[in-house]
Predicted model as a PDB file, atoms N, CA, C, CB and O in Angstrom, pLDDT in the B-factor column:
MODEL        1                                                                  
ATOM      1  N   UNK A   1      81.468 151.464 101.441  1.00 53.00           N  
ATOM      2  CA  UNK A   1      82.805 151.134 101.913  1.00 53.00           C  
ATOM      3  C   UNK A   1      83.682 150.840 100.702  1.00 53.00           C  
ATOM      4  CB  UNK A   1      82.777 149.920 102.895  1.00 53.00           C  
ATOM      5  O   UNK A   1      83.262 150.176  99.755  1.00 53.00           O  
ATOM      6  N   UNK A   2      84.744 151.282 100.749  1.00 66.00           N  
ATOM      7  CA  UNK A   2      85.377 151.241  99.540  1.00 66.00           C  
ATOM      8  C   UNK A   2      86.245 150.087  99.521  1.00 66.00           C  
ATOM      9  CB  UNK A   2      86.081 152.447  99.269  1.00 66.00           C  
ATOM     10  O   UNK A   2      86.623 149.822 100.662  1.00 66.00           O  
ATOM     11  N   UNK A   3      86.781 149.161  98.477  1.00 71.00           N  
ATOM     12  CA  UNK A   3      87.825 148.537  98.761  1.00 71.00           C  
ATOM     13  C   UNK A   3      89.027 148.918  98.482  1.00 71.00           C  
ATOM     14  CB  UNK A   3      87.730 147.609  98.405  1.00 71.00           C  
ATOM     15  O   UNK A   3      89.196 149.431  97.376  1.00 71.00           O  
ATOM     16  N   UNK A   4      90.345 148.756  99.521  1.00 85.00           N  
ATOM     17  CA  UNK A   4      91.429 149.204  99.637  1.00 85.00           C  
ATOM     18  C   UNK A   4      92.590 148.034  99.327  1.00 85.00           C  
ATOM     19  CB  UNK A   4      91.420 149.815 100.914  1.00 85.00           C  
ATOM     20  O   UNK A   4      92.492 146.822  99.516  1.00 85.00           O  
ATOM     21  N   UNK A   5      93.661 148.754  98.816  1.00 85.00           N  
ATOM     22  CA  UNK A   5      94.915 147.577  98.368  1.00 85.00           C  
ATOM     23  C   UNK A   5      94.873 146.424  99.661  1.00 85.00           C  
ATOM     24  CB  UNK A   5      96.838 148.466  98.286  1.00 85.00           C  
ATOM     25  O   UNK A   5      94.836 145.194  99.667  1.00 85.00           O  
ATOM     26  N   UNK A   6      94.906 147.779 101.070  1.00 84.00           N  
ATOM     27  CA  UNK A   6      95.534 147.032 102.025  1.00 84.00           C  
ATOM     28  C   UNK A   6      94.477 146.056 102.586  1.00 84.00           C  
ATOM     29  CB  UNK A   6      96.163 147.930 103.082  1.00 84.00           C  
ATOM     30  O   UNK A   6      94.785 145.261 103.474  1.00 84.00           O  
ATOM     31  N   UNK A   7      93.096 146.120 102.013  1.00 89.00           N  
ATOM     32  CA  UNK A   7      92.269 144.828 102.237  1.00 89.00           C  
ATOM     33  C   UNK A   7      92.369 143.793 101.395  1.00 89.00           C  
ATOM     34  CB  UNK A   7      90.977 145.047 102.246  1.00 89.00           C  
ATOM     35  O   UNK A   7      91.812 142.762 101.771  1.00 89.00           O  
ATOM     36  N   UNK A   8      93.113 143.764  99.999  1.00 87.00           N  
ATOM     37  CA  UNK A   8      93.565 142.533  99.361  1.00 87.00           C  
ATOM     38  C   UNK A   8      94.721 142.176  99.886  1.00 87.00           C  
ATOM     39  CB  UNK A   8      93.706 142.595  97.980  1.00 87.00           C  
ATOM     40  O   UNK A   8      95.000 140.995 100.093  1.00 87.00           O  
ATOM     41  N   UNK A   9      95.673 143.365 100.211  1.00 89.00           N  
ATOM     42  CA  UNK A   9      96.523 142.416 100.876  1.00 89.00           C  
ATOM     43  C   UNK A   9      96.657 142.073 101.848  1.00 89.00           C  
ATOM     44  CB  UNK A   9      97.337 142.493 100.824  1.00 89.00           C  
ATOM     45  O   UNK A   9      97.726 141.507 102.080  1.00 89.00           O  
ATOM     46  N   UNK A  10      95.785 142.200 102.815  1.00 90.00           N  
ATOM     47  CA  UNK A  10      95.595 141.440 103.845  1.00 90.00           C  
ATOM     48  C   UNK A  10      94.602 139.753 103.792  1.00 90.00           C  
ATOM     49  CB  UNK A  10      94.988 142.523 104.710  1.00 90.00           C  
ATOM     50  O   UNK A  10      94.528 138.786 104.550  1.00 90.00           O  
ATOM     51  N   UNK A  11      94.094 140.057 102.708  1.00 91.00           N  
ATOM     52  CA  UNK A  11      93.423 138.514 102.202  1.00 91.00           C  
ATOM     53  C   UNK A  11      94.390 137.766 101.908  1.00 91.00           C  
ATOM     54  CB  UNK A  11      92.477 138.441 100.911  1.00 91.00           C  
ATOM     55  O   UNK A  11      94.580 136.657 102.409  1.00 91.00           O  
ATOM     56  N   UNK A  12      95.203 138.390 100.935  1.00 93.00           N  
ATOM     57  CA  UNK A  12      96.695 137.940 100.214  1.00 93.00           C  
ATOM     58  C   UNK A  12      97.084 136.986 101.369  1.00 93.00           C  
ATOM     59  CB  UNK A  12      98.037 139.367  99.907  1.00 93.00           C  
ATOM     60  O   UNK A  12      96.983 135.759 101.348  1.00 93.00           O  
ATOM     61  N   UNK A  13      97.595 137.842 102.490  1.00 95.00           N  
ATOM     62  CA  UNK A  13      98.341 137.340 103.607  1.00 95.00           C  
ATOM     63  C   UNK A  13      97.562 136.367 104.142  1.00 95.00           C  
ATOM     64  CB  UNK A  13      98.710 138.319 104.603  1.00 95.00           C  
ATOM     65  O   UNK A  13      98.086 135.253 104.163  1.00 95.00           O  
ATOM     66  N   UNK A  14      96.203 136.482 104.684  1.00 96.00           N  
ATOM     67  CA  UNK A  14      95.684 135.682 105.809  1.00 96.00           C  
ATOM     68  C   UNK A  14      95.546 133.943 104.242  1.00 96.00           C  
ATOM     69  CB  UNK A  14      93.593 136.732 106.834  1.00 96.00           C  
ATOM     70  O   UNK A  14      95.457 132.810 104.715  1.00 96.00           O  
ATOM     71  N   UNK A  15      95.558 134.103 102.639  1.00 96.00           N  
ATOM     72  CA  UNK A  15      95.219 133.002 102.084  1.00 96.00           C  
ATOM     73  C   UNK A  15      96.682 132.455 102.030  1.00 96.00           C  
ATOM     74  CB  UNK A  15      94.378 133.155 100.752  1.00 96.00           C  
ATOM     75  O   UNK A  15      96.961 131.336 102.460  1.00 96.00           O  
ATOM     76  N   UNK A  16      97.426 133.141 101.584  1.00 96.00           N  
ATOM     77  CA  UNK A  16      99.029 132.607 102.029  1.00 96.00           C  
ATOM     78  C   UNK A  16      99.823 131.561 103.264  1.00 96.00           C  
ATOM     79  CB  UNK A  16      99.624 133.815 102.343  1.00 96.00           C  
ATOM     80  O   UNK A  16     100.538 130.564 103.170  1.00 96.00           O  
ATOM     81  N   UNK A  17      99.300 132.340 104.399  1.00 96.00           N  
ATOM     82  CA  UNK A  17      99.456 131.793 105.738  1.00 96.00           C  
ATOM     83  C   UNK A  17      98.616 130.735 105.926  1.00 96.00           C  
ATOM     84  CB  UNK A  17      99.234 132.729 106.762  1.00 96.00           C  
ATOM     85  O   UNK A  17      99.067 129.824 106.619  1.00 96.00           O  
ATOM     86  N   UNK A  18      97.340 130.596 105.423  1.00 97.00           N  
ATOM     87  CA  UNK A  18      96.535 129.063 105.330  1.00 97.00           C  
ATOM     88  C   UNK A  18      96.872 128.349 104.610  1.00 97.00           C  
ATOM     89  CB  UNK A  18      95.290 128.934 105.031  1.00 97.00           C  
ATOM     90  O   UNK A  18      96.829 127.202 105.054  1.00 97.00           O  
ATOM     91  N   UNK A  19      97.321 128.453 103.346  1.00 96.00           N  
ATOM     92  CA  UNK A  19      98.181 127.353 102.506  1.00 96.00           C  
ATOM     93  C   UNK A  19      99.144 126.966 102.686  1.00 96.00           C  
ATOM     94  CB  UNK A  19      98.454 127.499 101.509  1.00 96.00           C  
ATOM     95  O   UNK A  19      99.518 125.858 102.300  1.00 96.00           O  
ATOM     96  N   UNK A  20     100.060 128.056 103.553  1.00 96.00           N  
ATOM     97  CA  UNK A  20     100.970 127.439 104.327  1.00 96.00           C  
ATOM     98  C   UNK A  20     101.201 126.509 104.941  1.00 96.00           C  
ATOM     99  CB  UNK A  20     101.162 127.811 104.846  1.00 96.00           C  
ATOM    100  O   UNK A  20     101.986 125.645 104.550  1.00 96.00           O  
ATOM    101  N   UNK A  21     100.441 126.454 106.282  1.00 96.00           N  
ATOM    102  CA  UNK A  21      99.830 125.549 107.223  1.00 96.00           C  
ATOM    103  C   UNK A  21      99.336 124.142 106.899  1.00 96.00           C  
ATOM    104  CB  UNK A  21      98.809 126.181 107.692  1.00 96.00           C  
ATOM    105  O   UNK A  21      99.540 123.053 107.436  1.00 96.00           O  
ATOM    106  N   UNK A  22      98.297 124.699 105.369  1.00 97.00           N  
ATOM    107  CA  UNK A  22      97.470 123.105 104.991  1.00 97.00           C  
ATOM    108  C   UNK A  22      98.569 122.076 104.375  1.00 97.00           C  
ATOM    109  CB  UNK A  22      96.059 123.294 103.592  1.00 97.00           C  
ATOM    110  O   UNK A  22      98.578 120.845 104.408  1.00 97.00           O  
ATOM    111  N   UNK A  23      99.428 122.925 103.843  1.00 97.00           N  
ATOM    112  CA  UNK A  23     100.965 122.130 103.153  1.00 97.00           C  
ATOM    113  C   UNK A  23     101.500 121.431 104.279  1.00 97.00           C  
ATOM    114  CB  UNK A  23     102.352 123.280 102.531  1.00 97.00           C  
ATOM    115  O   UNK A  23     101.425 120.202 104.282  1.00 97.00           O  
ATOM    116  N   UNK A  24     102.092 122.107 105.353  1.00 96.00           N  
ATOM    117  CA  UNK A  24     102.916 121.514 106.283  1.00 96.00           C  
ATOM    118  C   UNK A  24     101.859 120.442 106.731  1.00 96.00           C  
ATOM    119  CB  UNK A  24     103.530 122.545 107.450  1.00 96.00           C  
ATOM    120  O   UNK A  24     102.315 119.301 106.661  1.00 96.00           O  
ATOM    121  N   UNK A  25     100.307 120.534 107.262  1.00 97.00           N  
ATOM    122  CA  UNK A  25     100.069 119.632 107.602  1.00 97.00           C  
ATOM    123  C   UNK A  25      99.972 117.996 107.075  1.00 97.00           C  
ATOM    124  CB  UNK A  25      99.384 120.096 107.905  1.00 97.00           C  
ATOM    125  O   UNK A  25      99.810 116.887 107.585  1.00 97.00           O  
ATOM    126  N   UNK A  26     100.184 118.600 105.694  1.00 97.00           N  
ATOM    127  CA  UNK A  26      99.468 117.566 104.711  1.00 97.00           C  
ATOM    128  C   UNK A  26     101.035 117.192 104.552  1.00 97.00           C  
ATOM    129  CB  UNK A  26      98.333 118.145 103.139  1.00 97.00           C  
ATOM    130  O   UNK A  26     100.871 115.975 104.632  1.00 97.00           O  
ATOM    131  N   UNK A  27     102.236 117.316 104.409  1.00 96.00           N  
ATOM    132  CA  UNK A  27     103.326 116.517 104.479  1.00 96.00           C  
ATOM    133  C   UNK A  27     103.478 115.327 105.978  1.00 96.00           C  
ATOM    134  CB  UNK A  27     104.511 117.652 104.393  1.00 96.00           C  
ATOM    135  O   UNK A  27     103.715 114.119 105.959  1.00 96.00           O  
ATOM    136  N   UNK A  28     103.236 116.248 107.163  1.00 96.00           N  
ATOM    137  CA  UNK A  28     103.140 115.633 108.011  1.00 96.00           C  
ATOM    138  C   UNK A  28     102.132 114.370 108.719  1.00 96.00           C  
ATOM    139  CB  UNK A  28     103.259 116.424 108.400  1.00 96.00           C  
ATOM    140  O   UNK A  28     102.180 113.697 109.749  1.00 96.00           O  
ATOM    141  N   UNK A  29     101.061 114.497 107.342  1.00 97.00           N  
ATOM    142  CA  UNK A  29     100.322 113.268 107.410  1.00 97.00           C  
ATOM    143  C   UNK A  29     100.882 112.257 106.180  1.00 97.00           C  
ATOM    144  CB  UNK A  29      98.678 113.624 107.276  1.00 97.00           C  
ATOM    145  O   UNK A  29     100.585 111.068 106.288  1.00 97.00           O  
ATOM    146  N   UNK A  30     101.556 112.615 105.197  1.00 96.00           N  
ATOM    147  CA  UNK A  30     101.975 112.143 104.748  1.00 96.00           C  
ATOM    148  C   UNK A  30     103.234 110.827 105.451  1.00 96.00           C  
ATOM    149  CB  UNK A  30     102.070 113.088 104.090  1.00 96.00           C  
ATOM    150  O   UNK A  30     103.611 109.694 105.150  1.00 96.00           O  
ATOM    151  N   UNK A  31     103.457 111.668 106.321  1.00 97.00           N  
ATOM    152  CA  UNK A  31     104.991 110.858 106.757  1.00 97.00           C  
ATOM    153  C   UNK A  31     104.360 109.629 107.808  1.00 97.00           C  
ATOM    154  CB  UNK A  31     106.389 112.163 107.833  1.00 97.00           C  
ATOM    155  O   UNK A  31     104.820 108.521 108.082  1.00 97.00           O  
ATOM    156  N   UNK A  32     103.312 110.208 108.193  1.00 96.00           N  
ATOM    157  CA  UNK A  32     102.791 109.522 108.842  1.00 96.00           C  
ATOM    158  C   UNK A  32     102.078 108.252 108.449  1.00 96.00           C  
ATOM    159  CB  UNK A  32     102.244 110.208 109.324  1.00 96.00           C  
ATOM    160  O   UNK A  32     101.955 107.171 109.025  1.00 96.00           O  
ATOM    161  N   UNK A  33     101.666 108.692 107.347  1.00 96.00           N  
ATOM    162  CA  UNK A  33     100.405 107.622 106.742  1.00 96.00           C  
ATOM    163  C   UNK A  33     101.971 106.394 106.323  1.00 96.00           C  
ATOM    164  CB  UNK A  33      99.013 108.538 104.746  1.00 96.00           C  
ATOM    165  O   UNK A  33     101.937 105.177 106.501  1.00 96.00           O  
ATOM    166  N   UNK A  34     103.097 107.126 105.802  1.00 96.00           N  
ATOM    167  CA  UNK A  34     104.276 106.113 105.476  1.00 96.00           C  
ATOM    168  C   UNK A  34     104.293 105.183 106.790  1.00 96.00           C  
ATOM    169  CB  UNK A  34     105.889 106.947 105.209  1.00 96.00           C  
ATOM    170  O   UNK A  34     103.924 104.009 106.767  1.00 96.00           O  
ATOM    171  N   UNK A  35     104.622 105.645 107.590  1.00 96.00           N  
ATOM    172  CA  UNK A  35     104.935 105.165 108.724  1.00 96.00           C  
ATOM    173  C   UNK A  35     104.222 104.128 109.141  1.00 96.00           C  
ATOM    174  CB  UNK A  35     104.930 106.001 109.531  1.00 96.00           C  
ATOM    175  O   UNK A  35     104.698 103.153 109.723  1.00 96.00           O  
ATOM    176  N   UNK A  36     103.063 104.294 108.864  1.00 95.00           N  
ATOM    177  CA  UNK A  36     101.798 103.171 109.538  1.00 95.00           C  
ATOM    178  C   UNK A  36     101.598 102.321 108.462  1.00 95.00           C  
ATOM    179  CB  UNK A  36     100.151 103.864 110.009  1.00 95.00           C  
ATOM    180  O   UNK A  36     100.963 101.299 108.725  1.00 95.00           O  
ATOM    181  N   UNK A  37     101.976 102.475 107.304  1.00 94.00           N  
ATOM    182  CA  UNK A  37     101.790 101.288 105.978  1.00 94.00           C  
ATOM    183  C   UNK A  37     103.424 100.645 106.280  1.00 94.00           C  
ATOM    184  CB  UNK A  37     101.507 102.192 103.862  1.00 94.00           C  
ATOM    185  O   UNK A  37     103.564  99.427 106.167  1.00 94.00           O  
ATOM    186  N   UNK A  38     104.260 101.241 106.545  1.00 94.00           N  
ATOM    187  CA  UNK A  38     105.330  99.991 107.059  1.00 94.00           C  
ATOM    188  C   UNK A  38     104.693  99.307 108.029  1.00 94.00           C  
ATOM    189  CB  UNK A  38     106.784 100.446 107.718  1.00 94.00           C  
ATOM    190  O   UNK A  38     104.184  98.223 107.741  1.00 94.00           O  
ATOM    191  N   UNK A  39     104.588  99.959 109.697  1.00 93.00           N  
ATOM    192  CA  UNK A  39     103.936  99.251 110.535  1.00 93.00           C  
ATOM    193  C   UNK A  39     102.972  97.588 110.512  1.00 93.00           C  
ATOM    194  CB  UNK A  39     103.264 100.228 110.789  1.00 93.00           C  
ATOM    195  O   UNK A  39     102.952  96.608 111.256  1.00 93.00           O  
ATOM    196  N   UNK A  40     102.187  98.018 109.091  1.00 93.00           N  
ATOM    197  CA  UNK A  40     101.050  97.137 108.813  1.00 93.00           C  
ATOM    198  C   UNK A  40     102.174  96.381 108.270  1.00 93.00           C  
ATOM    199  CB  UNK A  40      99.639  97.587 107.870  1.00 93.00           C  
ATOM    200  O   UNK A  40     102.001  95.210 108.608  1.00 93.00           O  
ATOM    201  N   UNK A  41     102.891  96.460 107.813  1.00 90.00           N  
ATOM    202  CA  UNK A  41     103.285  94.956 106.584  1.00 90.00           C  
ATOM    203  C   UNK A  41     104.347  94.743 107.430  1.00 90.00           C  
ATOM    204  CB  UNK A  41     103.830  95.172 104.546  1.00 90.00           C  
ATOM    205  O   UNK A  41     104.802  93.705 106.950  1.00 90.00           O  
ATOM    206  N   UNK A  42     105.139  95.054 108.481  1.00 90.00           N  
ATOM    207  CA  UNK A  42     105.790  94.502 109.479  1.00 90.00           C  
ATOM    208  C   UNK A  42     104.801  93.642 110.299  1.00 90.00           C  
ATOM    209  CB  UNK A  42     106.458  95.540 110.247  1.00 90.00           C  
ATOM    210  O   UNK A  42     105.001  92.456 110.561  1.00 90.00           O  
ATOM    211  N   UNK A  43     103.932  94.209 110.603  1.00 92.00           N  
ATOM    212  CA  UNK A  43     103.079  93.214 111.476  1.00 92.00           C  
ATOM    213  C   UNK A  43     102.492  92.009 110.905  1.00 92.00           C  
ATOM    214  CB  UNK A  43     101.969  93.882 112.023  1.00 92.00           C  
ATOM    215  O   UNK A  43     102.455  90.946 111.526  1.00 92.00           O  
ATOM    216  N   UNK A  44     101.905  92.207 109.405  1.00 91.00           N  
ATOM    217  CA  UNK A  44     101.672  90.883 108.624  1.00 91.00           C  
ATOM    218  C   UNK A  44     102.687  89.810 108.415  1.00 91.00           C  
ATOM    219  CB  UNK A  44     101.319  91.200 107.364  1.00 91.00           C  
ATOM    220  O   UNK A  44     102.634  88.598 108.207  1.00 91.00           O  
ATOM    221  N   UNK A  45     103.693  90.761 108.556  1.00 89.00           N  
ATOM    222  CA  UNK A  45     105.085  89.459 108.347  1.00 89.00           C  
ATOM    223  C   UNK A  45     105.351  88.736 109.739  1.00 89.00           C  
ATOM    224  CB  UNK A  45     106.876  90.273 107.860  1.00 89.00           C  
ATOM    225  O   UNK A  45     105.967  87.716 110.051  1.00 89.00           O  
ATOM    226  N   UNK A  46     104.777  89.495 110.299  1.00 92.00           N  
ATOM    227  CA  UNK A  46     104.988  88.874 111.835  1.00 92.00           C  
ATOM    228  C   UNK A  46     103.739  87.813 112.118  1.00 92.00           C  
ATOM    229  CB  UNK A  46     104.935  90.248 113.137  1.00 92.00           C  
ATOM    230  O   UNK A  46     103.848  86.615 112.382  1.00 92.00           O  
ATOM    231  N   UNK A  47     102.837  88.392 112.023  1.00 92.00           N  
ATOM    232  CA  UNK A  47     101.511  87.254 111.831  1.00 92.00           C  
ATOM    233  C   UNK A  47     101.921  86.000 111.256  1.00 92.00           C  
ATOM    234  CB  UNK A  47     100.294  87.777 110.791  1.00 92.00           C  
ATOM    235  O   UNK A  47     102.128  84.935 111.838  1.00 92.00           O  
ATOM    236  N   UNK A  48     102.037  86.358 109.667  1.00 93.00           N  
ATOM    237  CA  UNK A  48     102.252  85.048 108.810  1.00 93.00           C  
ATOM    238  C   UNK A  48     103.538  83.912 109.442  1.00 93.00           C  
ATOM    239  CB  UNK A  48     102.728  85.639 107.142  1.00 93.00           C  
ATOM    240  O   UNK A  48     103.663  82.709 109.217  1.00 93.00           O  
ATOM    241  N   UNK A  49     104.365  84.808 110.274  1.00 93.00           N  
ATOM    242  CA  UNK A  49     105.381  83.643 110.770  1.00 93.00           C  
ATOM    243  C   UNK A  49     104.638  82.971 111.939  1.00 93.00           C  
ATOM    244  CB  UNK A  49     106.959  84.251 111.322  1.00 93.00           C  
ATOM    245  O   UNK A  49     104.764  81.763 112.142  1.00 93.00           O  
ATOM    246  N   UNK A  50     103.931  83.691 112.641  1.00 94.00           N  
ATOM    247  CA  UNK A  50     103.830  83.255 113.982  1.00 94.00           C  
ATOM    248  C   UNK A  50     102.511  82.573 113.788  1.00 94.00           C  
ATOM    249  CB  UNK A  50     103.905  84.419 115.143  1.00 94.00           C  
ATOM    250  O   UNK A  50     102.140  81.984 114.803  1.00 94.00           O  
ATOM    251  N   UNK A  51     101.424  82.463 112.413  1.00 94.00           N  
ATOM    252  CA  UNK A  51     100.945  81.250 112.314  1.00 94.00           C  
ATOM    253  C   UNK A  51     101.803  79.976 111.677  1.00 94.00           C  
ATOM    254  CB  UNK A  51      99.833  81.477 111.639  1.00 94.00           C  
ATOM    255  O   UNK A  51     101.590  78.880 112.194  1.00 94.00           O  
ATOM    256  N   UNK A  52     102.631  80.044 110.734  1.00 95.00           N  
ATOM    257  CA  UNK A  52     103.716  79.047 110.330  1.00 95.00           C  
ATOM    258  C   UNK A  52     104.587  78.569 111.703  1.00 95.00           C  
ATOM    259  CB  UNK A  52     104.771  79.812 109.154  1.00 95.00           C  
ATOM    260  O   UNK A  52     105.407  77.656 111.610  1.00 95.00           O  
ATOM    261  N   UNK A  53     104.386  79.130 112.733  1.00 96.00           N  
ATOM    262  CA  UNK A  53     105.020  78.466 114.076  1.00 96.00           C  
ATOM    263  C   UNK A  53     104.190  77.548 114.564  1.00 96.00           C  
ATOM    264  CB  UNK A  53     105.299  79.414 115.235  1.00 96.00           C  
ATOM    265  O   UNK A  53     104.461  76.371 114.801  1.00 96.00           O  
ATOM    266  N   UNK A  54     103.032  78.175 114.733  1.00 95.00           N  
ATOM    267  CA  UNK A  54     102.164  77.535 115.232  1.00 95.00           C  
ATOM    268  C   UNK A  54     101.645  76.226 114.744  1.00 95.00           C  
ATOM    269  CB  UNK A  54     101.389  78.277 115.310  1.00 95.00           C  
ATOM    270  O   UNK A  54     101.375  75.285 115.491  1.00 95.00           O  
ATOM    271  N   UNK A  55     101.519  76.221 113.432  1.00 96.00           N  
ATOM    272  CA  UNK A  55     101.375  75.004 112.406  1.00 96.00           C  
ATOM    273  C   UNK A  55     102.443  74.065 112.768  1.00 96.00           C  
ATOM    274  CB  UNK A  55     101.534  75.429 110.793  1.00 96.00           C  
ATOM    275  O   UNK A  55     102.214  72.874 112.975  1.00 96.00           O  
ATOM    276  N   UNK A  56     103.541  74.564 112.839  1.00 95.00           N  
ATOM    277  CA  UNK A  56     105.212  73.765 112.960  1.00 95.00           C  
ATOM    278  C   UNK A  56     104.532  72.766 114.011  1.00 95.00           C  
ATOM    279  CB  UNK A  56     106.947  74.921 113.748  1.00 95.00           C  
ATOM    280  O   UNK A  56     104.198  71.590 113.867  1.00 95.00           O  
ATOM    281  N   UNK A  57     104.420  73.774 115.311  1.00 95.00           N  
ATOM    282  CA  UNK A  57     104.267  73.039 116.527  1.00 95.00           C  
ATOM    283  C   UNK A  57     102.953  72.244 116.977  1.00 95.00           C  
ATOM    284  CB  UNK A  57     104.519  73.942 117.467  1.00 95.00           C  
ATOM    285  O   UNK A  57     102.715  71.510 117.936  1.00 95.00           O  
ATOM    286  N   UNK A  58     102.306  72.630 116.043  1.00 95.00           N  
ATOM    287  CA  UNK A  58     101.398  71.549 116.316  1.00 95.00           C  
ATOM    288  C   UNK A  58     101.139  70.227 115.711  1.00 95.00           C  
ATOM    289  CB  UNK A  58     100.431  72.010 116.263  1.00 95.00           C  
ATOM    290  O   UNK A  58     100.387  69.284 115.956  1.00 95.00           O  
ATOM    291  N   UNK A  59     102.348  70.600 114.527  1.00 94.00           N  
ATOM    292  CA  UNK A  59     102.531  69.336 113.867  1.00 94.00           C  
ATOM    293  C   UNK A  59     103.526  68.412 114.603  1.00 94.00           C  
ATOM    294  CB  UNK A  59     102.996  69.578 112.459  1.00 94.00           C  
ATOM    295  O   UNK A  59     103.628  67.201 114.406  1.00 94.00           O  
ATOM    296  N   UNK A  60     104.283  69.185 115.526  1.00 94.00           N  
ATOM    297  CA  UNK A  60     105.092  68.608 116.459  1.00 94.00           C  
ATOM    298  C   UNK A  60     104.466  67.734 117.348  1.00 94.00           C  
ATOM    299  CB  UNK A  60     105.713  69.513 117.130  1.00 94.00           C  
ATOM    300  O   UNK A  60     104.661  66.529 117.506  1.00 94.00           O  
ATOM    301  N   UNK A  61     103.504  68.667 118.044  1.00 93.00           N  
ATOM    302  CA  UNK A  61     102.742  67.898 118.513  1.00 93.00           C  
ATOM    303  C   UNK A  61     102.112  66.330 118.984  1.00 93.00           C  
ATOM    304  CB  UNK A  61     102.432  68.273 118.112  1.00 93.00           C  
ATOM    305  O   UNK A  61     102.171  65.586 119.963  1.00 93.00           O  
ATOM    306  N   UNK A  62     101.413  66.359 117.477  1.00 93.00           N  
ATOM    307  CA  UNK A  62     100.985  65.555 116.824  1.00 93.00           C  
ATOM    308  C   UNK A  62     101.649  63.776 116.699  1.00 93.00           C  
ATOM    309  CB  UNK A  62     101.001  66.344 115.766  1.00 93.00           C  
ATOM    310  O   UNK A  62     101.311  62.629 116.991  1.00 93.00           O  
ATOM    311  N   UNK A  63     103.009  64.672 115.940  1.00 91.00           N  
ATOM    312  CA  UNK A  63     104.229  63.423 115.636  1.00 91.00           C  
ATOM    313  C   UNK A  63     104.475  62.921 117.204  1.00 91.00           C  
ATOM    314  CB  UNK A  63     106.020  64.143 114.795  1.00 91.00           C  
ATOM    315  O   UNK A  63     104.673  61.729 117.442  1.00 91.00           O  
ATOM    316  N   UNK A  64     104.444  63.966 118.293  1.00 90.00           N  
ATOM    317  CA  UNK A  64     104.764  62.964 119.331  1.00 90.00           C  
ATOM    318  C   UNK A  64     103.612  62.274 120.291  1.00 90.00           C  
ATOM    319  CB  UNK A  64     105.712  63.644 120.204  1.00 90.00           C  
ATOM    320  O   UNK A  64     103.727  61.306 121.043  1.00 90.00           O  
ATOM    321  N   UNK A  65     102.593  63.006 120.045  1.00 90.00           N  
ATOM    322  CA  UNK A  65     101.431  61.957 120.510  1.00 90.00           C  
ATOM    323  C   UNK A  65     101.744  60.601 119.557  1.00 90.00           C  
ATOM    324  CB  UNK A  65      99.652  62.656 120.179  1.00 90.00           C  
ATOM    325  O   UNK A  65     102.131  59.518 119.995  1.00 90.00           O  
ATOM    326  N   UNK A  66     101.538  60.859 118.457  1.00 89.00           N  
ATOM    327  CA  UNK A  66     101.785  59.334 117.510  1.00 89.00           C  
ATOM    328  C   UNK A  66     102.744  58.416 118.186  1.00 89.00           C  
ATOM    329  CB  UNK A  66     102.516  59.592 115.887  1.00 89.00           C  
ATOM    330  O   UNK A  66     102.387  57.271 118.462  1.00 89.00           O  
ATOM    331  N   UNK A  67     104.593  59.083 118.625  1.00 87.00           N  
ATOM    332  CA  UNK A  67     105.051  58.318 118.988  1.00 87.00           C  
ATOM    333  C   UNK A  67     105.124  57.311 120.334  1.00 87.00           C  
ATOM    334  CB  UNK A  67     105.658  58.772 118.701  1.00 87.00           C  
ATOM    335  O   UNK A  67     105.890  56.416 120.691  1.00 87.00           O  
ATOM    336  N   UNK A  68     103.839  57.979 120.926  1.00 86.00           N  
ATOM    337  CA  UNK A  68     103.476  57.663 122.810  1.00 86.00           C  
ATOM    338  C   UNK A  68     102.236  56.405 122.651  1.00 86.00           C  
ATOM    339  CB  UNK A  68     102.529  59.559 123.929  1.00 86.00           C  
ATOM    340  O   UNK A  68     102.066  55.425 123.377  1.00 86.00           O  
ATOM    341  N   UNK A  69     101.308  56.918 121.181  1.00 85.00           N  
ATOM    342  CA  UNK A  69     100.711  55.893 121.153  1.00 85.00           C  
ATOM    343  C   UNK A  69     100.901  54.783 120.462  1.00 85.00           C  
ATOM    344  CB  UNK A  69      99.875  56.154 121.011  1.00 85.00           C  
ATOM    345  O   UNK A  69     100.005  53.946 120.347  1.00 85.00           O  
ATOM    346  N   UNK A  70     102.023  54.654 119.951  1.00 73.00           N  
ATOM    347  CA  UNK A  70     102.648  53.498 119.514  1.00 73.00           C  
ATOM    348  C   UNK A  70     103.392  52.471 120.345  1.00 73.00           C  
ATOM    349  CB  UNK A  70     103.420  53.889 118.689  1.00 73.00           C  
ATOM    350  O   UNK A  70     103.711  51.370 119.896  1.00 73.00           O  
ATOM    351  N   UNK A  71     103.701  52.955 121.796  1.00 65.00           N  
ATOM    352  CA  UNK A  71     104.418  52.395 122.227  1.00 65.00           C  
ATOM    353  C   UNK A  71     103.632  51.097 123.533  1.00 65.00           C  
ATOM    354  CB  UNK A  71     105.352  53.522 122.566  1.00 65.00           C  
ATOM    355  O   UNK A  71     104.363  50.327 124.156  1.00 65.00           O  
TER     356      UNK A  71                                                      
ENDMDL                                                                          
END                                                                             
């Protein structure tokens, strides 16, 4: 079997059209992977407040049990 132009360039084409593809996908995980590393450090900022609430209020708490058993 002999090899012919039009069988390199049909490799040409079918390796072209896969690098194509692996590019677009690989931007589109890119945007993604952005997306979910904001996500995470929005949510840590949200954590870290909503244990600093929790601390608040239980120090609240606290101060007013003190002031019930003082009385």
């Amino acid at each position: 079997m002999e090899v012919s132009t039009y069988m390199f360039a049909g490799v040409g084409v079918a390796l072209s059209v896969l690098a194509f593809f692996l590019k677009k996908n690989k931007l589109e995980l890119d945007k993604l992977n952005e997306i979910v590393r904001k996500l995470e450090l929005s949510d840590a900022s949200k954590a870290e407040r909503m244990n600093y609430m929790v601390k608040v209020l239980e120090d609240r708490r606290q101060d007013i049990q003190k002031l019930f058993e003082n009385k």
